[in-house]
mmCIF entry with sequence, helices, sheets and N, C-alpha, C, O atoms, coordinates in Angstrom:
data_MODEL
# 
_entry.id   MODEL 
# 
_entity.id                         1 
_entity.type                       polymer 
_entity.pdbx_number_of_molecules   1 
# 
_entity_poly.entity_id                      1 
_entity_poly.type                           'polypeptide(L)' 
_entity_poly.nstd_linkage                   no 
_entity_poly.nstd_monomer                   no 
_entity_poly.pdbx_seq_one_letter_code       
;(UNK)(UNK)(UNK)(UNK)(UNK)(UNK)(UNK)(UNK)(UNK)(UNK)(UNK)(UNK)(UNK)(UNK)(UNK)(UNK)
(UNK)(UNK)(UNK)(UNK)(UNK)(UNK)(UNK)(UNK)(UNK)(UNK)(UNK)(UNK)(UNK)(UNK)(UNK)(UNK)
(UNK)(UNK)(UNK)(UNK)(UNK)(UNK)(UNK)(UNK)(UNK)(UNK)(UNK)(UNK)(UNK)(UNK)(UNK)
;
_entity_poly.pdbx_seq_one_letter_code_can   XXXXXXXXXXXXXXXXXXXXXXXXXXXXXXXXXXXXXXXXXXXXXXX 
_entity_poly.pdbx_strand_id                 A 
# 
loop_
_entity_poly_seq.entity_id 
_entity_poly_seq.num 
_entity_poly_seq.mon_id 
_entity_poly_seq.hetero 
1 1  UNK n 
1 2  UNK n 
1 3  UNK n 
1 4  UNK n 
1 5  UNK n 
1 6  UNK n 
1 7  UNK n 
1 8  UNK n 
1 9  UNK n 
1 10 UNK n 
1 11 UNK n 
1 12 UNK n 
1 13 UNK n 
1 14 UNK n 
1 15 UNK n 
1 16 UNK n 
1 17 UNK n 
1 18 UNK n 
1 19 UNK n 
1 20 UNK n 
1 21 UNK n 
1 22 UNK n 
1 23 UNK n 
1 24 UNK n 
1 25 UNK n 
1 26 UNK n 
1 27 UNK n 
1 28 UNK n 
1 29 UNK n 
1 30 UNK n 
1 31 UNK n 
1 32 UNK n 
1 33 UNK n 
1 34 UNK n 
1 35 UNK n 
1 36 UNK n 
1 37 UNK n 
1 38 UNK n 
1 39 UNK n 
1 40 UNK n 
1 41 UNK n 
1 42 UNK n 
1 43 UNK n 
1 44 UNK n 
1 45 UNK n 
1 46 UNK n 
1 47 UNK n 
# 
_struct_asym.id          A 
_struct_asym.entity_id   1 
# 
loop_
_struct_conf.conf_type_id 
_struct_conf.id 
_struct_conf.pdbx_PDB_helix_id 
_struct_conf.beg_label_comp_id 
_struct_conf.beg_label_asym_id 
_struct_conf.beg_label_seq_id 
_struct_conf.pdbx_beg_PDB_ins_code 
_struct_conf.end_label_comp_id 
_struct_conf.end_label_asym_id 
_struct_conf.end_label_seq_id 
_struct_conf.pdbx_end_PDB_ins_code 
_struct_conf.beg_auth_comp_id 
_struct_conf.beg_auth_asym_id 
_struct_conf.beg_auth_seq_id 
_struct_conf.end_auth_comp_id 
_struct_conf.end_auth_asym_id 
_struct_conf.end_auth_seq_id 
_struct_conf.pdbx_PDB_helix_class 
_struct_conf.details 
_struct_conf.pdbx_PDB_helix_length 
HELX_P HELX_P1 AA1 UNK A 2  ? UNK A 6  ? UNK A 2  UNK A 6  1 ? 5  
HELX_P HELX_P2 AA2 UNK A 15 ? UNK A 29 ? UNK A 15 UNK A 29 1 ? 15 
HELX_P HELX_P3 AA3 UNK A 30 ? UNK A 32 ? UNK A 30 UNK A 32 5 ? 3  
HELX_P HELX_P4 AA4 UNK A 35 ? UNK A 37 ? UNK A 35 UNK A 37 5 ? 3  
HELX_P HELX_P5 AA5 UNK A 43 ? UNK A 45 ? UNK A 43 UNK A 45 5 ? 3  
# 
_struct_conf_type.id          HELX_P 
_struct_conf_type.criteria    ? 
_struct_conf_type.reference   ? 
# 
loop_
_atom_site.group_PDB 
_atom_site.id 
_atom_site.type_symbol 
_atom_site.label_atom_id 
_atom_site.label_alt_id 
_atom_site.label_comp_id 
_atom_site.label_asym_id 
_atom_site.label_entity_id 
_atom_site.label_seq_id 
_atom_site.pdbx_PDB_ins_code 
_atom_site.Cartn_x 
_atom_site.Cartn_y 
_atom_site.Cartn_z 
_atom_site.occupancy 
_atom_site.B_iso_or_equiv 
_atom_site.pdbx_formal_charge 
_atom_site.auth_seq_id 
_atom_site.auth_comp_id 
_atom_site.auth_asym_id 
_atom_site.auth_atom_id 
_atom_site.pdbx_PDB_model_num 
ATOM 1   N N  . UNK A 1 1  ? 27.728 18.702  -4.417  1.00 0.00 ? 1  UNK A N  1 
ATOM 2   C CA . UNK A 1 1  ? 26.813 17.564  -4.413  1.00 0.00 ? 1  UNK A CA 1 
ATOM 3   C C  . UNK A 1 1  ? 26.786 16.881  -5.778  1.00 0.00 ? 1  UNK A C  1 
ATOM 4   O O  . UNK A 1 1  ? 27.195 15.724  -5.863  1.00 0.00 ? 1  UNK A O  1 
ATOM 5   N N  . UNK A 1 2  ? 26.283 17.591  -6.953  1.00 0.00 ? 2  UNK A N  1 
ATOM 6   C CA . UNK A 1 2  ? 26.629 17.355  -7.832  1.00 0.00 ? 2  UNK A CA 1 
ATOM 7   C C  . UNK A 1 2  ? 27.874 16.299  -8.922  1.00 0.00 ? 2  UNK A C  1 
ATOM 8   O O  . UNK A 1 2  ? 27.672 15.486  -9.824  1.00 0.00 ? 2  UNK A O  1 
ATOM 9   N N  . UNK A 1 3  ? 29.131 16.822  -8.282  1.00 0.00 ? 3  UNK A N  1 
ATOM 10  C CA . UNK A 1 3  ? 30.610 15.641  -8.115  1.00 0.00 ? 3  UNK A CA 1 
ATOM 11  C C  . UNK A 1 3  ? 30.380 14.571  -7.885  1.00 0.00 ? 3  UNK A C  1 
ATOM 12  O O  . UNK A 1 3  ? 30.443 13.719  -8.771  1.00 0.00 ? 3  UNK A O  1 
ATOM 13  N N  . UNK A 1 4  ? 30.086 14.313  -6.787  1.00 0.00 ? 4  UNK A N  1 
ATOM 14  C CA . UNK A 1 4  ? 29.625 13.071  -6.028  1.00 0.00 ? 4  UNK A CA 1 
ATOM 15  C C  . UNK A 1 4  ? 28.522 12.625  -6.353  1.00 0.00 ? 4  UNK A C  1 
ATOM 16  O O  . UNK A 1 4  ? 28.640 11.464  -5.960  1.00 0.00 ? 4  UNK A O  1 
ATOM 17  N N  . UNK A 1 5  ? 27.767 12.681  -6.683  1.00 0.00 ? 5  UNK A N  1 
ATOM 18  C CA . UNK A 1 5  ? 26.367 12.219  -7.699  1.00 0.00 ? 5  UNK A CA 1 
ATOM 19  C C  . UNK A 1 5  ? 27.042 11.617  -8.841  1.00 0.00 ? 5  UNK A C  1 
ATOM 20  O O  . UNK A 1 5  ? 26.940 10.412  -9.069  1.00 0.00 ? 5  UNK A O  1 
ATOM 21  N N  . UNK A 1 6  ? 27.904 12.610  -9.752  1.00 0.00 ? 6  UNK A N  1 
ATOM 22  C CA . UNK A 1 6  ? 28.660 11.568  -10.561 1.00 0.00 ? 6  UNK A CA 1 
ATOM 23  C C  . UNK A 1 6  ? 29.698 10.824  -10.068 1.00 0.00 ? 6  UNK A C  1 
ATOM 24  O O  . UNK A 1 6  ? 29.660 9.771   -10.705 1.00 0.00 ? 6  UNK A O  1 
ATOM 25  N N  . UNK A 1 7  ? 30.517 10.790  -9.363  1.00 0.00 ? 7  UNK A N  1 
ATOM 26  C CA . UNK A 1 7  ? 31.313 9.845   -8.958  1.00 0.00 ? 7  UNK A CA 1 
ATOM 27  C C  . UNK A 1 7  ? 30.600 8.002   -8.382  1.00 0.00 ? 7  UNK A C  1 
ATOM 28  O O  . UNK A 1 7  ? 31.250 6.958   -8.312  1.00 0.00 ? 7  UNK A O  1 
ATOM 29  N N  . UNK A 1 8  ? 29.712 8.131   -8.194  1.00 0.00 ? 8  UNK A N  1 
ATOM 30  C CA . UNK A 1 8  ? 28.719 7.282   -7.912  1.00 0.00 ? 8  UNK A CA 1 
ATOM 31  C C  . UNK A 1 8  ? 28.890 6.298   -9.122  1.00 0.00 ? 8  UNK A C  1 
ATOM 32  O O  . UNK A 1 8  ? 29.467 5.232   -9.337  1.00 0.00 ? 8  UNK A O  1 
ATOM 33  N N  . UNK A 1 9  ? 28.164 7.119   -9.750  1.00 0.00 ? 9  UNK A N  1 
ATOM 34  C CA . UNK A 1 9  ? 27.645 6.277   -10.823 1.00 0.00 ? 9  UNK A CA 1 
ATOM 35  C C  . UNK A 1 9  ? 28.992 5.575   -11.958 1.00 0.00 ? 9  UNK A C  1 
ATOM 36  O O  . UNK A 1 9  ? 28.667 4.912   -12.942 1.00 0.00 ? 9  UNK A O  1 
ATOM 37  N N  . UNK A 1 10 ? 30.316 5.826   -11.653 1.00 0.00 ? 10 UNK A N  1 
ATOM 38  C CA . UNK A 1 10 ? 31.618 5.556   -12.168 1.00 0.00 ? 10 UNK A CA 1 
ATOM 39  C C  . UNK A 1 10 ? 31.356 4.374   -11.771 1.00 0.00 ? 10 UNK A C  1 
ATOM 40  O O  . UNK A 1 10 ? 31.273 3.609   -12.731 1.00 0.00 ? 10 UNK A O  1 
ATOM 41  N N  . UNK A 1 11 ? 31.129 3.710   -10.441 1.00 0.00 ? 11 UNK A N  1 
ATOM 42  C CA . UNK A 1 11 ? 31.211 2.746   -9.730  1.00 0.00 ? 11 UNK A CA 1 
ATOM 43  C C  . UNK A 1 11 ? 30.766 0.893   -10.381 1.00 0.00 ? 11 UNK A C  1 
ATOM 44  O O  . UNK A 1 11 ? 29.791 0.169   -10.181 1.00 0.00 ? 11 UNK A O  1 
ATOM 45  N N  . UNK A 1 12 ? 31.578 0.784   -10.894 1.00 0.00 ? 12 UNK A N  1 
ATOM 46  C CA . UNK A 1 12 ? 30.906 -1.312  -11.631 1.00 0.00 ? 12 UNK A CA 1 
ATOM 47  C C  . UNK A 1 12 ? 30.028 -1.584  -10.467 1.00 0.00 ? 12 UNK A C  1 
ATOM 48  O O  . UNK A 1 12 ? 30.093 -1.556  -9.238  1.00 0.00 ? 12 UNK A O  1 
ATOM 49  N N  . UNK A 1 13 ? 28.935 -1.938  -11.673 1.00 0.00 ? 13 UNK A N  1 
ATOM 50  C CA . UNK A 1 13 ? 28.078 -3.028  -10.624 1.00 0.00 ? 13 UNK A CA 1 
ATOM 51  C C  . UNK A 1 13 ? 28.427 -4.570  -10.513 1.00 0.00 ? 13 UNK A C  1 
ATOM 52  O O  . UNK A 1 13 ? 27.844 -5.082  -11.469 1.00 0.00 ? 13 UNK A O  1 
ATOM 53  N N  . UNK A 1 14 ? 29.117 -5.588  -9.788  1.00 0.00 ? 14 UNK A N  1 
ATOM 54  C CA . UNK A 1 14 ? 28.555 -6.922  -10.538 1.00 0.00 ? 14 UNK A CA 1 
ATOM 55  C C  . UNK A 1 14 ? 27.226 -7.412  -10.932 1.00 0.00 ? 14 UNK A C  1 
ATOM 56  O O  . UNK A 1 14 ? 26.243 -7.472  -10.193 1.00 0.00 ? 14 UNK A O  1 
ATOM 57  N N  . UNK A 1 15 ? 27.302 -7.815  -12.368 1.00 0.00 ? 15 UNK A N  1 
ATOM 58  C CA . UNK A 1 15 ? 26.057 -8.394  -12.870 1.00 0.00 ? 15 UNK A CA 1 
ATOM 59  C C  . UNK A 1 15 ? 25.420 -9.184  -12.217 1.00 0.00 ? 15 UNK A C  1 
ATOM 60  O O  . UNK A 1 15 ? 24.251 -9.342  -12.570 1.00 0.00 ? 15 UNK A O  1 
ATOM 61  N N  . UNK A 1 16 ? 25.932 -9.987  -11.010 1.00 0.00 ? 16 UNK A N  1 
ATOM 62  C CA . UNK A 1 16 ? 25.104 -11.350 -10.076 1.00 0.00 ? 16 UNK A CA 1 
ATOM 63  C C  . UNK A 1 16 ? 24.277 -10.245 -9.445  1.00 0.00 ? 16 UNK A C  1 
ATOM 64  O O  . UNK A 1 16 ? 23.119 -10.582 -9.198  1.00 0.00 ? 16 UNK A O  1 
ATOM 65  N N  . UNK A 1 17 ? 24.745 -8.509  -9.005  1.00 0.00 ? 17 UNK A N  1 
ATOM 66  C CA . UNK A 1 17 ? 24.439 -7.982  -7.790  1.00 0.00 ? 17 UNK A CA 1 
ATOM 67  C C  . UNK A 1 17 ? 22.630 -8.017  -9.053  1.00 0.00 ? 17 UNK A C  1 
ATOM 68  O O  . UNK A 1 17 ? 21.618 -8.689  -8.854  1.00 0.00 ? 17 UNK A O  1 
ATOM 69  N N  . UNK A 1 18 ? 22.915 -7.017  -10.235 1.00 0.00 ? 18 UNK A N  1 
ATOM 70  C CA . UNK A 1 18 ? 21.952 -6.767  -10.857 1.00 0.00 ? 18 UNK A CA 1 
ATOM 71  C C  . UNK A 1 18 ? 20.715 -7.663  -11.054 1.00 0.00 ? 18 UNK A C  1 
ATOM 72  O O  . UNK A 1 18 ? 19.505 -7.473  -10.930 1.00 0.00 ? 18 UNK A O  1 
ATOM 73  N N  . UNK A 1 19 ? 21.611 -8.895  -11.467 1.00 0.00 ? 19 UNK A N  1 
ATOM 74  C CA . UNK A 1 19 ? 19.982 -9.970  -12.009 1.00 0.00 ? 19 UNK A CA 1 
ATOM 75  C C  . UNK A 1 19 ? 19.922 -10.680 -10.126 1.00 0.00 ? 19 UNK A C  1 
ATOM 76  O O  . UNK A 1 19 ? 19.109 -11.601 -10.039 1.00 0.00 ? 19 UNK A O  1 
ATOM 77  N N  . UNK A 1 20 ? 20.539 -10.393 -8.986  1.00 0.00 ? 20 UNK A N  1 
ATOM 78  C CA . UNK A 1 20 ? 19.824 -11.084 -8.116  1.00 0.00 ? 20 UNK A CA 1 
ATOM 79  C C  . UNK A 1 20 ? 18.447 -9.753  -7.839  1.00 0.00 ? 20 UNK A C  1 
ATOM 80  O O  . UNK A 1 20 ? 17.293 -10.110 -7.604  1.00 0.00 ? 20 UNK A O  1 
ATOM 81  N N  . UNK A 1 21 ? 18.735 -8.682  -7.900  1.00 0.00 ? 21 UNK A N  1 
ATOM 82  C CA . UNK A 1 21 ? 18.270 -7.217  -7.592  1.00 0.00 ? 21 UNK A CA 1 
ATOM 83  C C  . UNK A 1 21 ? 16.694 -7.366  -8.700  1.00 0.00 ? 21 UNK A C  1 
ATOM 84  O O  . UNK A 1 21 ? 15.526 -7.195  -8.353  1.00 0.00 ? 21 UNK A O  1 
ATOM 85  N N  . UNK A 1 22 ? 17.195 -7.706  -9.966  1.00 0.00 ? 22 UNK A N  1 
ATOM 86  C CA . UNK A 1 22 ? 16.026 -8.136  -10.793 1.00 0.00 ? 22 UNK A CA 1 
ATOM 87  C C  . UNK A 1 22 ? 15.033 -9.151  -10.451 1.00 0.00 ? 22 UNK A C  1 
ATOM 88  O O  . UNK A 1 22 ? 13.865 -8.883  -10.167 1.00 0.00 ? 22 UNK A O  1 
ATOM 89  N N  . UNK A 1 23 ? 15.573 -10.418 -10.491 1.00 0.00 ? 23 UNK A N  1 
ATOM 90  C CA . UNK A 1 23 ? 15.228 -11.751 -9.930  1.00 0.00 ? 23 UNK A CA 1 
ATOM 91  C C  . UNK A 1 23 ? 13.792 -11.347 -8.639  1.00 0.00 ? 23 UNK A C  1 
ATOM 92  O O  . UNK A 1 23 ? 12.583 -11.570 -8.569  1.00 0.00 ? 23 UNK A O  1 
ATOM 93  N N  . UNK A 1 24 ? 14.708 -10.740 -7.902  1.00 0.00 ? 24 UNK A N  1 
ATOM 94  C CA . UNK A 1 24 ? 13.567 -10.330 -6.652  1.00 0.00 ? 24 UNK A CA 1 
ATOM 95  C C  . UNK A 1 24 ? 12.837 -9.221  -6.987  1.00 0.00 ? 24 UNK A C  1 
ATOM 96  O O  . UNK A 1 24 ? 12.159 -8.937  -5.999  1.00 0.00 ? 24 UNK A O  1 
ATOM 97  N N  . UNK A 1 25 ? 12.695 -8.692  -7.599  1.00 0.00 ? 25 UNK A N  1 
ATOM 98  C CA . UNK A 1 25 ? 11.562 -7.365  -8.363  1.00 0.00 ? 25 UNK A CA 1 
ATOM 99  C C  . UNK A 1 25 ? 10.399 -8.586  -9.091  1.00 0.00 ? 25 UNK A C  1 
ATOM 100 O O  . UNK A 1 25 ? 9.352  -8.955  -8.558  1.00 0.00 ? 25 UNK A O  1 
ATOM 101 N N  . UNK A 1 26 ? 10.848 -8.970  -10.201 1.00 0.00 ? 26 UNK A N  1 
ATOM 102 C CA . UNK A 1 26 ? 10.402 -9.991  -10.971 1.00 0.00 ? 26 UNK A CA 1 
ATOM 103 C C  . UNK A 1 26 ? 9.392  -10.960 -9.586  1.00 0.00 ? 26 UNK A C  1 
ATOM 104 O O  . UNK A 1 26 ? 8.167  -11.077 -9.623  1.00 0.00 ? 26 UNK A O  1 
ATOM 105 N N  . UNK A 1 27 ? 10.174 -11.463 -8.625  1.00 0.00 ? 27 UNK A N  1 
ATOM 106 C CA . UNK A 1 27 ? 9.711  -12.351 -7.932  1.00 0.00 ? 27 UNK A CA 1 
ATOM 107 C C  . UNK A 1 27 ? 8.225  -11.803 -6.603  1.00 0.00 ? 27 UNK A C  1 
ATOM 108 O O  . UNK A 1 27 ? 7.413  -12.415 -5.909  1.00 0.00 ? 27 UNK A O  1 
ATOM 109 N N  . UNK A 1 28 ? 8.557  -10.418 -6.846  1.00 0.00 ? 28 UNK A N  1 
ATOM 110 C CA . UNK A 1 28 ? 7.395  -9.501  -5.909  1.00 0.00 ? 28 UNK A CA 1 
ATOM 111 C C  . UNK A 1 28 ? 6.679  -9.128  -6.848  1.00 0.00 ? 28 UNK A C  1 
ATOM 112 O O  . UNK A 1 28 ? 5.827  -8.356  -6.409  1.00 0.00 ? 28 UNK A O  1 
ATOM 113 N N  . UNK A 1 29 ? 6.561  -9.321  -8.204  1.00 0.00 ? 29 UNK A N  1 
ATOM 114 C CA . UNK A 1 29 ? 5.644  -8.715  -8.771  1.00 0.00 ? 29 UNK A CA 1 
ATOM 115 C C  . UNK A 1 29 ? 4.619  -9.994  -9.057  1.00 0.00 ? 29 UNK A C  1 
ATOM 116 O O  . UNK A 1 29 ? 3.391  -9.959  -8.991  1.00 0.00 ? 29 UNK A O  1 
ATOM 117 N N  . UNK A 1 30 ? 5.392  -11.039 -9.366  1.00 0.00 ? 30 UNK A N  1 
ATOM 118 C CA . UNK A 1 30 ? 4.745  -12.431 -9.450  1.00 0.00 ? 30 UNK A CA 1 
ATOM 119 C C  . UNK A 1 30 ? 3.366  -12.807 -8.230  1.00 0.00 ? 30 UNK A C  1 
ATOM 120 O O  . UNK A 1 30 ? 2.270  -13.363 -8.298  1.00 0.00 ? 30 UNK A O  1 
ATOM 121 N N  . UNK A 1 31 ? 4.168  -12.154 -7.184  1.00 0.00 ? 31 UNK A N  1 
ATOM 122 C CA . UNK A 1 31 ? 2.896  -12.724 -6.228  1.00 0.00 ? 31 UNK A CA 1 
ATOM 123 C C  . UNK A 1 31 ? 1.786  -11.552 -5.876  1.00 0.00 ? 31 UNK A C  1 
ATOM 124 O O  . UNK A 1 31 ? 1.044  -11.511 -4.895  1.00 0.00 ? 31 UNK A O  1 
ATOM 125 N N  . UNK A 1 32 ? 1.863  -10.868 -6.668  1.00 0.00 ? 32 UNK A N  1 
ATOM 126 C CA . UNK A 1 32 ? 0.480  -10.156 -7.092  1.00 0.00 ? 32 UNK A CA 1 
ATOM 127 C C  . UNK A 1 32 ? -0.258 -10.322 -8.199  1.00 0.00 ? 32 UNK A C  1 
ATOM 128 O O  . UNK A 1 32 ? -1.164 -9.574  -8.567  1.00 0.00 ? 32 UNK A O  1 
ATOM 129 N N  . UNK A 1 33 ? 0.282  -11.711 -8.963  1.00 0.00 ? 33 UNK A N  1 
ATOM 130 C CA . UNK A 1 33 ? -0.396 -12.052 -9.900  1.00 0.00 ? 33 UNK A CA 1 
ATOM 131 C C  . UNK A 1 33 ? -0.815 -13.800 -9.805  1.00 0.00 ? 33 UNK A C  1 
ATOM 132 O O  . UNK A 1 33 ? -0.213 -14.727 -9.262  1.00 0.00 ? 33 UNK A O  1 
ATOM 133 N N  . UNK A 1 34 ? -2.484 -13.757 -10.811 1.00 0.00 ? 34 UNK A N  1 
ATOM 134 C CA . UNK A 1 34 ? -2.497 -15.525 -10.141 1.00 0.00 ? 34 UNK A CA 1 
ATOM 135 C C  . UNK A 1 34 ? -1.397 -16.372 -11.253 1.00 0.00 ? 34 UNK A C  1 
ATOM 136 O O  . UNK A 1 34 ? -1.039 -15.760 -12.259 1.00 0.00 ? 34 UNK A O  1 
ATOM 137 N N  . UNK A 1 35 ? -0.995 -17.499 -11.062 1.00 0.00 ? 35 UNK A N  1 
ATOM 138 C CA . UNK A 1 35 ? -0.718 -18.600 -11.357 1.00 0.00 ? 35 UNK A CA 1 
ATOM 139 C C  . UNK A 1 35 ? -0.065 -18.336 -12.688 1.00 0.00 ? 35 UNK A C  1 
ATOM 140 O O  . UNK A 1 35 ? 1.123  -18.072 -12.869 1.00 0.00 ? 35 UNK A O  1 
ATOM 141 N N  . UNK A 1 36 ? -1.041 -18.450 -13.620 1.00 0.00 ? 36 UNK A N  1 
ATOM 142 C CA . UNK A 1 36 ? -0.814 -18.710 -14.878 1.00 0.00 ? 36 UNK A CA 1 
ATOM 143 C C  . UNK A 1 36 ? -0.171 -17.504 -15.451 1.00 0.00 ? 36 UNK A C  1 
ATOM 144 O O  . UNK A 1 36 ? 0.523  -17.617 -16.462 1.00 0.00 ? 36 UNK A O  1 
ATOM 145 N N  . UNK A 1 37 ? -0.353 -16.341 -14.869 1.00 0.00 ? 37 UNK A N  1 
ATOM 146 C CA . UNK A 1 37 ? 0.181  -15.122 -15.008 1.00 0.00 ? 37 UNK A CA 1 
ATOM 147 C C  . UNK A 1 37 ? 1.937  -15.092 -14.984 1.00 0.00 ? 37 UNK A C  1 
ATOM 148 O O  . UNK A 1 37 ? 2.557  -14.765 -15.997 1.00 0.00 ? 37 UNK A O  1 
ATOM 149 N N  . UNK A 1 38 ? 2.642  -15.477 -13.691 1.00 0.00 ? 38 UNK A N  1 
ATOM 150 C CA . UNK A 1 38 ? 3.654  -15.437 -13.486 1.00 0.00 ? 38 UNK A CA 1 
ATOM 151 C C  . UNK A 1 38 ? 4.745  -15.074 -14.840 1.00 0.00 ? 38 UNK A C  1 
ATOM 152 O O  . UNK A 1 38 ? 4.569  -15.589 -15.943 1.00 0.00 ? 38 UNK A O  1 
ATOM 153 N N  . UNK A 1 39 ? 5.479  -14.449 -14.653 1.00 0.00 ? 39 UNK A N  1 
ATOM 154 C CA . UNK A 1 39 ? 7.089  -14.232 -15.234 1.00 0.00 ? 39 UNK A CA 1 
ATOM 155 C C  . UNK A 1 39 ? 7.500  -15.430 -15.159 1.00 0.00 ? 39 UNK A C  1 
ATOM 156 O O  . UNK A 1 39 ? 7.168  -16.217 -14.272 1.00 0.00 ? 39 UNK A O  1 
ATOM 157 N N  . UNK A 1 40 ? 8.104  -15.621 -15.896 1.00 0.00 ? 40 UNK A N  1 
ATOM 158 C CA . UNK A 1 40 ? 9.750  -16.872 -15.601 1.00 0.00 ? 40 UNK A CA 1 
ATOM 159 C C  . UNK A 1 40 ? 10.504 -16.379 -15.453 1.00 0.00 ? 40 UNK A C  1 
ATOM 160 O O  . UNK A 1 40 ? 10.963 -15.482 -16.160 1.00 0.00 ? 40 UNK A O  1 
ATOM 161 N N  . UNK A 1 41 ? 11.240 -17.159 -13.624 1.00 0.00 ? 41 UNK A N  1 
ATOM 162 C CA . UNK A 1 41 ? 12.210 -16.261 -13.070 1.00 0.00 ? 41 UNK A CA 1 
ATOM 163 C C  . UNK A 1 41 ? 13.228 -17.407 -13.131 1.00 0.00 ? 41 UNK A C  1 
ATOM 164 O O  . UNK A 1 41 ? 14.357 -17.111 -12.741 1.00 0.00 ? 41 UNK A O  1 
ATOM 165 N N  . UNK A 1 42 ? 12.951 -19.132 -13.711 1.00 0.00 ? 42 UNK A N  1 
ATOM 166 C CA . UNK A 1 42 ? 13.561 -19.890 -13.699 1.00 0.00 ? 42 UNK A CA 1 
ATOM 167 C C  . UNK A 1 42 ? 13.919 -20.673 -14.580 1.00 0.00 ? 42 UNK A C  1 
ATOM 168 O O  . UNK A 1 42 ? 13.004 -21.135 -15.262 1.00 0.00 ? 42 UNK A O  1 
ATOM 169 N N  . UNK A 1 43 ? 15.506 -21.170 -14.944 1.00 0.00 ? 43 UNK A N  1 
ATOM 170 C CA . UNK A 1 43 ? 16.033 -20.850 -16.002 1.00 0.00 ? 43 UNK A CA 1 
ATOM 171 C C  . UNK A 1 43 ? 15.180 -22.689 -16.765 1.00 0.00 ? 43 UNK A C  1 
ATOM 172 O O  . UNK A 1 43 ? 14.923 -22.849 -17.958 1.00 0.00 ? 43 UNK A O  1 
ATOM 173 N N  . UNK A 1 44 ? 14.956 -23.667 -15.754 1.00 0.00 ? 44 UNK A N  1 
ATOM 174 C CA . UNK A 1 44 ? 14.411 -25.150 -15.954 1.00 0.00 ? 44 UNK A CA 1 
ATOM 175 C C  . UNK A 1 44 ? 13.078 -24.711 -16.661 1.00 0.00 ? 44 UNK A C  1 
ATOM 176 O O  . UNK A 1 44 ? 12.950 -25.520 -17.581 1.00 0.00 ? 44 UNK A O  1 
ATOM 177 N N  . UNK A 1 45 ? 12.153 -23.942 -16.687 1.00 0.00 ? 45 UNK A N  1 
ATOM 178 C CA . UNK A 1 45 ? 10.929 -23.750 -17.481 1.00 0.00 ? 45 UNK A CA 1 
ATOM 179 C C  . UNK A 1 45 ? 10.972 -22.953 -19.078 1.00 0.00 ? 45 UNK A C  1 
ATOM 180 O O  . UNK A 1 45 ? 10.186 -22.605 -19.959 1.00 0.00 ? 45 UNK A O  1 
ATOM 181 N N  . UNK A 1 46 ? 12.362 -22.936 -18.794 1.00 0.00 ? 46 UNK A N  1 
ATOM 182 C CA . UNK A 1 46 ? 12.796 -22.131 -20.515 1.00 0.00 ? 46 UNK A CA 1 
ATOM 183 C C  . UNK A 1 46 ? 13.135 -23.085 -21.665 1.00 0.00 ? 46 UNK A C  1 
ATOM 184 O O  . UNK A 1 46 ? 14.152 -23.779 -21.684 1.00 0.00 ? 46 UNK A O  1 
ATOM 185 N N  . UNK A 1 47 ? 12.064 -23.060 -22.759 1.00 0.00 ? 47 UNK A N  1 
ATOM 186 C CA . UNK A 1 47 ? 12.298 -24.562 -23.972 1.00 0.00 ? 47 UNK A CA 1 
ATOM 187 C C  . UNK A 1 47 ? 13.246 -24.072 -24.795 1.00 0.00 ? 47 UNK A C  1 
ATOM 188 O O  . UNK A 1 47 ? 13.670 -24.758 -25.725 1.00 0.00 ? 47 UNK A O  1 
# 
């Protein structure tokens, strides 16, 4: 079991898979918060 536990983790992630995987964490945590609270999950509100 062990082997294969590491063989796993050998495996590339693509980075789109990661920040879409983030993006939507970020985006469920947002709507448990009000308004003004929010994260920026979008790249147009960044100065």
């Amino acid at each position: 079991m062990n082997a294969v536990q590491g063989e796993w983790r050998k495996i590339p992630v693509p980075e789109y898979l990661i920040f879409s995987n983030l993006k939507s964490i970020i985006t469920d945590f947002n709507s448990t918060l009000p308004t003004e609270y929010h994260l920026i999950t979008d790249e147009r509100w960044i100065y």
